[in-house]
DSSP file (Angstrom, degrees, kcal/mol; ACC not computed):
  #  RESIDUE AA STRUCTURE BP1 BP2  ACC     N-H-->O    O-->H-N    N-H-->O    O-->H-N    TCO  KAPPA ALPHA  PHI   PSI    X-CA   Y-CA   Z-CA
    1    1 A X              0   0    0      0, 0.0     2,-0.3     0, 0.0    51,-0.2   0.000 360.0 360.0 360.0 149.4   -2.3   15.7   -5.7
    2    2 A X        +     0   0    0     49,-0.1    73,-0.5    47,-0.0     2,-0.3  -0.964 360.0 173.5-133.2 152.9    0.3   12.8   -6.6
    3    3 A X  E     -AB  50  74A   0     47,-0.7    47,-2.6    -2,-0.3     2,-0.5  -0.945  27.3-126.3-161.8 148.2    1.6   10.8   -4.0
    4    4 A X  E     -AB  49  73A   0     69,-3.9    69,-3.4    -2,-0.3     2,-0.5  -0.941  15.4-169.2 -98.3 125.6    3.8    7.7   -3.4
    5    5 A X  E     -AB  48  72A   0     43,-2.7    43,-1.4    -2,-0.5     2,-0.6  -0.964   9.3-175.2-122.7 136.8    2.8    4.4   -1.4
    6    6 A X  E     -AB  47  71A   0     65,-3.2    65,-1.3    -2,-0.5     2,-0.4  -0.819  11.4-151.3-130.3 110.7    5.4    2.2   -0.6
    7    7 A X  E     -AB  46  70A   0     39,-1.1    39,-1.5    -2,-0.6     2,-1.5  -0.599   7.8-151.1 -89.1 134.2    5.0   -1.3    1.0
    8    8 A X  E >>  -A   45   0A   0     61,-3.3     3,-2.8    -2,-0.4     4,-1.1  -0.475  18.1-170.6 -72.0  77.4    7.7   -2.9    3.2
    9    9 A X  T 34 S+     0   0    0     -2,-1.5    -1,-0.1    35,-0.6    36,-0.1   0.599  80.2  55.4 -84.1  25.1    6.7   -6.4    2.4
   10   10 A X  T 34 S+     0   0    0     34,-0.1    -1,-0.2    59,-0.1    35,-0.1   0.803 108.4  48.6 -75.4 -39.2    9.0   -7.9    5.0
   11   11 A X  T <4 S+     0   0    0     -3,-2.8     2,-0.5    58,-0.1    58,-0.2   0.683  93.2 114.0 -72.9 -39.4    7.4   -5.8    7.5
   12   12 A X     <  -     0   0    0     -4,-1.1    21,-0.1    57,-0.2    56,-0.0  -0.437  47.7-165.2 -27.4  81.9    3.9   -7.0    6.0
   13   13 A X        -     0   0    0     -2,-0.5    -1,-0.1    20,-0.0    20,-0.0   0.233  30.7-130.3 -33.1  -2.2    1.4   -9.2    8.3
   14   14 A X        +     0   0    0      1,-0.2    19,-0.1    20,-0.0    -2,-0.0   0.857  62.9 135.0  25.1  68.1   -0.5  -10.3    6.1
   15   15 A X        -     0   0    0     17,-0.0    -1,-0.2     0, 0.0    18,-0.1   0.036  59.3-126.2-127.0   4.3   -3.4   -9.5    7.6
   16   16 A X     >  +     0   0    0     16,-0.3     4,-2.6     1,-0.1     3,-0.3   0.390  67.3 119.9  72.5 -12.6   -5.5   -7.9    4.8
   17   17 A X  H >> S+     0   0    0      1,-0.2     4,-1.0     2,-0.2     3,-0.5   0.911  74.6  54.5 -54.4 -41.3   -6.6   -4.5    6.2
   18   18 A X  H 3> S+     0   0    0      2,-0.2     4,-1.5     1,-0.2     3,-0.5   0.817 114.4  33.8 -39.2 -54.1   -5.1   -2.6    3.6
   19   19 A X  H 34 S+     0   0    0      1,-0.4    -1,-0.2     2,-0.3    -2,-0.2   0.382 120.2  49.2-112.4  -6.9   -6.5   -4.1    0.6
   20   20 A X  H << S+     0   0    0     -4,-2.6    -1,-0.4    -3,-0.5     3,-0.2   0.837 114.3  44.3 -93.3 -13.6   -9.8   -4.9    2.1
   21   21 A X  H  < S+     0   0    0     -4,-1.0    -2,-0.3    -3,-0.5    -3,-0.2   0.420 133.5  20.6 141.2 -50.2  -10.3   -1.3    3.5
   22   22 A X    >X  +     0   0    0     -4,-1.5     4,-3.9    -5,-0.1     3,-1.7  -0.445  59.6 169.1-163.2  77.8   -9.0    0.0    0.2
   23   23 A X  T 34 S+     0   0    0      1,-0.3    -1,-0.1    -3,-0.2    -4,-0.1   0.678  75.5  74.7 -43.8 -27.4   -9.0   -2.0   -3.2
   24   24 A X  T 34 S+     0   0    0      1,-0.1    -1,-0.3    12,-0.0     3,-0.1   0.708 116.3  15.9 -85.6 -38.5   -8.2    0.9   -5.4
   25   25 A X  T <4 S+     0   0    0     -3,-1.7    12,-3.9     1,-0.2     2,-0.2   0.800 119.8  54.4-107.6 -46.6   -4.5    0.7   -4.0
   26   26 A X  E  <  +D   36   0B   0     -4,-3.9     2,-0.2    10,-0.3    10,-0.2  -0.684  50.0 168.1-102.5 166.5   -4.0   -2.2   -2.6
   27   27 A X  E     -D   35   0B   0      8,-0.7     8,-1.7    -2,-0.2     2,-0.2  -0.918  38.4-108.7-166.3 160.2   -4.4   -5.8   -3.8
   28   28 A X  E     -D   34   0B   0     -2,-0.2     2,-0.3     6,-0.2     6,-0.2  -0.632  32.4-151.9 -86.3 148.3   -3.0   -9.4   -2.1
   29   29 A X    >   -     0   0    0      4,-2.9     2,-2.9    -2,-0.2     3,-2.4  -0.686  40.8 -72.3 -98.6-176.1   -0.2  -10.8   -4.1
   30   30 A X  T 3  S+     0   0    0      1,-0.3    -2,-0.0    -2,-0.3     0, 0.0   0.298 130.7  49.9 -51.3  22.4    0.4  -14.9   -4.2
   31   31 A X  T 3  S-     0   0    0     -2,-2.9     2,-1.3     2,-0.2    -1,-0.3   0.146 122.0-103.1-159.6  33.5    1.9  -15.3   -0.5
   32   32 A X  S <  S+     0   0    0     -3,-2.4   -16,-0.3     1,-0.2    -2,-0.1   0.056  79.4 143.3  99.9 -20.2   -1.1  -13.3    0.9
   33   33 A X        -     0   0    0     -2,-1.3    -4,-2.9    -5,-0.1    -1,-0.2   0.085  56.1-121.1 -41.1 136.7    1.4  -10.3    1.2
   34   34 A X  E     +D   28   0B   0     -6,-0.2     2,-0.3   -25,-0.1    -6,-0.2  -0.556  37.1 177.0 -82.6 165.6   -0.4   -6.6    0.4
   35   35 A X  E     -D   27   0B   0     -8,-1.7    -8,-0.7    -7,-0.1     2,-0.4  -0.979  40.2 -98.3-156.8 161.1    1.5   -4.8   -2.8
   36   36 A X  E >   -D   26   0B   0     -2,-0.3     3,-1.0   -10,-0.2   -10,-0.3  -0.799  48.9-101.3 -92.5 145.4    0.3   -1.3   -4.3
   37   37 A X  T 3  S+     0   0    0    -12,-3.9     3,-0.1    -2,-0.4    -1,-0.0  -0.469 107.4   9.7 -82.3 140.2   -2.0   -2.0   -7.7
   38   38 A X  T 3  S+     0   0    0      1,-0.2    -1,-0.3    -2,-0.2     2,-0.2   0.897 106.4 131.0  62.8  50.0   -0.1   -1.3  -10.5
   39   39 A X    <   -     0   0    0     -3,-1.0     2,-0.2     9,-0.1     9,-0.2  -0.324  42.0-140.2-102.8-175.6    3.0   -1.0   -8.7
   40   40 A X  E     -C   47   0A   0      7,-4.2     7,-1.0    -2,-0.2     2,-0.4  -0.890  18.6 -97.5-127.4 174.3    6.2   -2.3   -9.0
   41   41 A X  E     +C   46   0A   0     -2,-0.2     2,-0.4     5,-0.2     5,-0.3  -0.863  21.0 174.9-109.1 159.5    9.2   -3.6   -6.9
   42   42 A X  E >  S-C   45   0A   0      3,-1.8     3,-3.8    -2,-0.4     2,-0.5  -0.977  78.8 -52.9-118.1 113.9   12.2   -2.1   -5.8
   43   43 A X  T 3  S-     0   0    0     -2,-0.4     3,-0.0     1,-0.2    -2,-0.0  -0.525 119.2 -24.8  78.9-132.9   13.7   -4.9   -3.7
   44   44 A X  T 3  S+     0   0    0     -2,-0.5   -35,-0.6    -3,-0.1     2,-0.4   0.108 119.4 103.1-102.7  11.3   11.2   -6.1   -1.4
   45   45 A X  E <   -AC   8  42A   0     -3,-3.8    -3,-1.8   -37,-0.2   -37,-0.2  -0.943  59.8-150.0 -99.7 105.8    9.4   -2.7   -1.5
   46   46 A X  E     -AC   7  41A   0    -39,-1.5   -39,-1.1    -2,-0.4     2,-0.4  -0.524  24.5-179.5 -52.3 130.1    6.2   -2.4   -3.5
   47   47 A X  E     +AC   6  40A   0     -7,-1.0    -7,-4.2   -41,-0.2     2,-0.2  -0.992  14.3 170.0-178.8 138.0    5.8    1.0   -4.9
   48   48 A X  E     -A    5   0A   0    -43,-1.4   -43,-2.7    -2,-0.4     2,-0.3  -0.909  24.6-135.4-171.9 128.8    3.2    2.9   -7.0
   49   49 A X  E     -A    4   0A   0    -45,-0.2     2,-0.5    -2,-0.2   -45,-0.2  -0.563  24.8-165.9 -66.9 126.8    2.6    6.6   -8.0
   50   50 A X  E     -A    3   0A   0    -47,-2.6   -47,-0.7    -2,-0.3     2,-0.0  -0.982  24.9-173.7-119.2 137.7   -1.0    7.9   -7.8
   51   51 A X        +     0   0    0     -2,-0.5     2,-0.3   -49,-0.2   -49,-0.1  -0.548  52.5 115.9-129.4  44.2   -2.8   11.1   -9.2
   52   52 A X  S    S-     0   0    0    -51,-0.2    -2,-0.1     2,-0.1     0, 0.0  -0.865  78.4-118.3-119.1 179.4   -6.4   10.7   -7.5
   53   53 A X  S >  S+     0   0    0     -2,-0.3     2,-1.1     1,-0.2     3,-0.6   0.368  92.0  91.0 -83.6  10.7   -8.7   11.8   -5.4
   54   54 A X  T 3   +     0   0    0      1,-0.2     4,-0.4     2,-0.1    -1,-0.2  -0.383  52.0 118.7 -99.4  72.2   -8.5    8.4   -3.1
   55   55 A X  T 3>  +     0   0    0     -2,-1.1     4,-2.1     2,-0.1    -1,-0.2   0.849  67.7  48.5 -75.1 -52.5   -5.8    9.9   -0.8
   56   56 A X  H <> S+     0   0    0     -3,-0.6     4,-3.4     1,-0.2     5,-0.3   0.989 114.7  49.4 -64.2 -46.9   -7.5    9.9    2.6
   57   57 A X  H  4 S+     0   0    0      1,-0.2     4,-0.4     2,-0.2     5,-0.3   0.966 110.6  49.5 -69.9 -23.6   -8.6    6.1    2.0
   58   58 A X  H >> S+     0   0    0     -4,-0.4     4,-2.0     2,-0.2     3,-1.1   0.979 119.2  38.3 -54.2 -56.1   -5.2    5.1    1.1
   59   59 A X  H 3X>S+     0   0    0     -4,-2.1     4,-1.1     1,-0.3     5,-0.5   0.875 106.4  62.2 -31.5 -71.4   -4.1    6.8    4.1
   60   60 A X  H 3<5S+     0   0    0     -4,-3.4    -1,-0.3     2,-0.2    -2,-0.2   0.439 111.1  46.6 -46.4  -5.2   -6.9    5.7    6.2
   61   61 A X  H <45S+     0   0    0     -3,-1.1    -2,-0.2    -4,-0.4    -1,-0.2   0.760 108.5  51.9-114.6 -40.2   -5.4    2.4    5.4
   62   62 A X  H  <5S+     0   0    0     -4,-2.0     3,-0.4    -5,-0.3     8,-0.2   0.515 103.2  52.5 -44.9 -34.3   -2.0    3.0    6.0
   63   63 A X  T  <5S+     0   0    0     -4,-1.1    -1,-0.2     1,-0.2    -3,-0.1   0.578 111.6  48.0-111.2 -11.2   -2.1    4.3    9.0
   64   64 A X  S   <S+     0   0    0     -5,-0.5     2,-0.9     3,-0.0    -1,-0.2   0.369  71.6 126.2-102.7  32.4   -4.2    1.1   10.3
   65   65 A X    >   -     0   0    0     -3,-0.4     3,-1.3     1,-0.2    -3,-0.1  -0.761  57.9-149.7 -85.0 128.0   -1.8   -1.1    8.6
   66   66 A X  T 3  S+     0   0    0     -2,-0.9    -1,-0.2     1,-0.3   -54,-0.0   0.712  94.1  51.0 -58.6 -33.7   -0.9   -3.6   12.2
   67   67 A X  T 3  S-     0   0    0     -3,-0.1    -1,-0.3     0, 0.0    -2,-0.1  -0.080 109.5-121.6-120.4  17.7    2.8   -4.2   10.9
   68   68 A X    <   +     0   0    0     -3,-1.3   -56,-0.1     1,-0.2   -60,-0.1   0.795  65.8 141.9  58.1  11.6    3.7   -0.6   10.2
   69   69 A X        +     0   0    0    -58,-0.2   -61,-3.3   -62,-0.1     2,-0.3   0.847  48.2  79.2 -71.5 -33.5    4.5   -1.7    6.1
   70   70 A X  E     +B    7   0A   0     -8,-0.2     2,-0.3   -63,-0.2   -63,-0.2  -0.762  43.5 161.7-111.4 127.5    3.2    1.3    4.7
   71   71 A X  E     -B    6   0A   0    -65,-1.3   -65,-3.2    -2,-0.3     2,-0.3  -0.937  14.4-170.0-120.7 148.0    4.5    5.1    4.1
   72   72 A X  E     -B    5   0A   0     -2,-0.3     2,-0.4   -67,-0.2   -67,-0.2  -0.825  13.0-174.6-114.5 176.3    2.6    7.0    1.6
   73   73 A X  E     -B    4   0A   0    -69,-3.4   -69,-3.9    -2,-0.3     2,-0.6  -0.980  26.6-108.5-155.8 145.6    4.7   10.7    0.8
   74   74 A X  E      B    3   0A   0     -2,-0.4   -71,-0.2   -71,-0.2    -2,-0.0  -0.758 360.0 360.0 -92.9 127.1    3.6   13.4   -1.2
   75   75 A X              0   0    0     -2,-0.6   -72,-0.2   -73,-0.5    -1,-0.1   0.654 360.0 360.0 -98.8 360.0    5.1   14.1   -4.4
């Protein structure tokens, strides 16, 4: 399956769940703010394609994100 996650990092608590809860996708950048690994920006939107099997934790992470930042969508 390939899939998009895209973080709003205005929207962003910084509050870590993501990227402790799931390394593989997420990572802190320099203002404590979550980004997707190996992403890029559009804007202020962090955004990165994936083609693995870590869909549910990404998800699972996502969906416990406090500040609403993250949608993933299947592509």
């Amino acid at each position: 399956m390939k899939y998009r996650i895209k973080i709003d990092k205005d929207a962003c608590l910084e509050d870590g769940v993501c990227f402790s809860m799931d390394p593989n996708h997420y990572e802190e950048d320099d203002e404590g703010k979550a980004q997707v690994v190996g992403g890029h920006m559009e804007g202020n939107i962090s955004v990165g394609e994936f083609d693995d099997d870590g869909y549910e934790d990404a998800k699972e992470a996502a969906d416990l994100c406090p500040g609403e930042a993250i949608t993933i969508e299947e592509l």
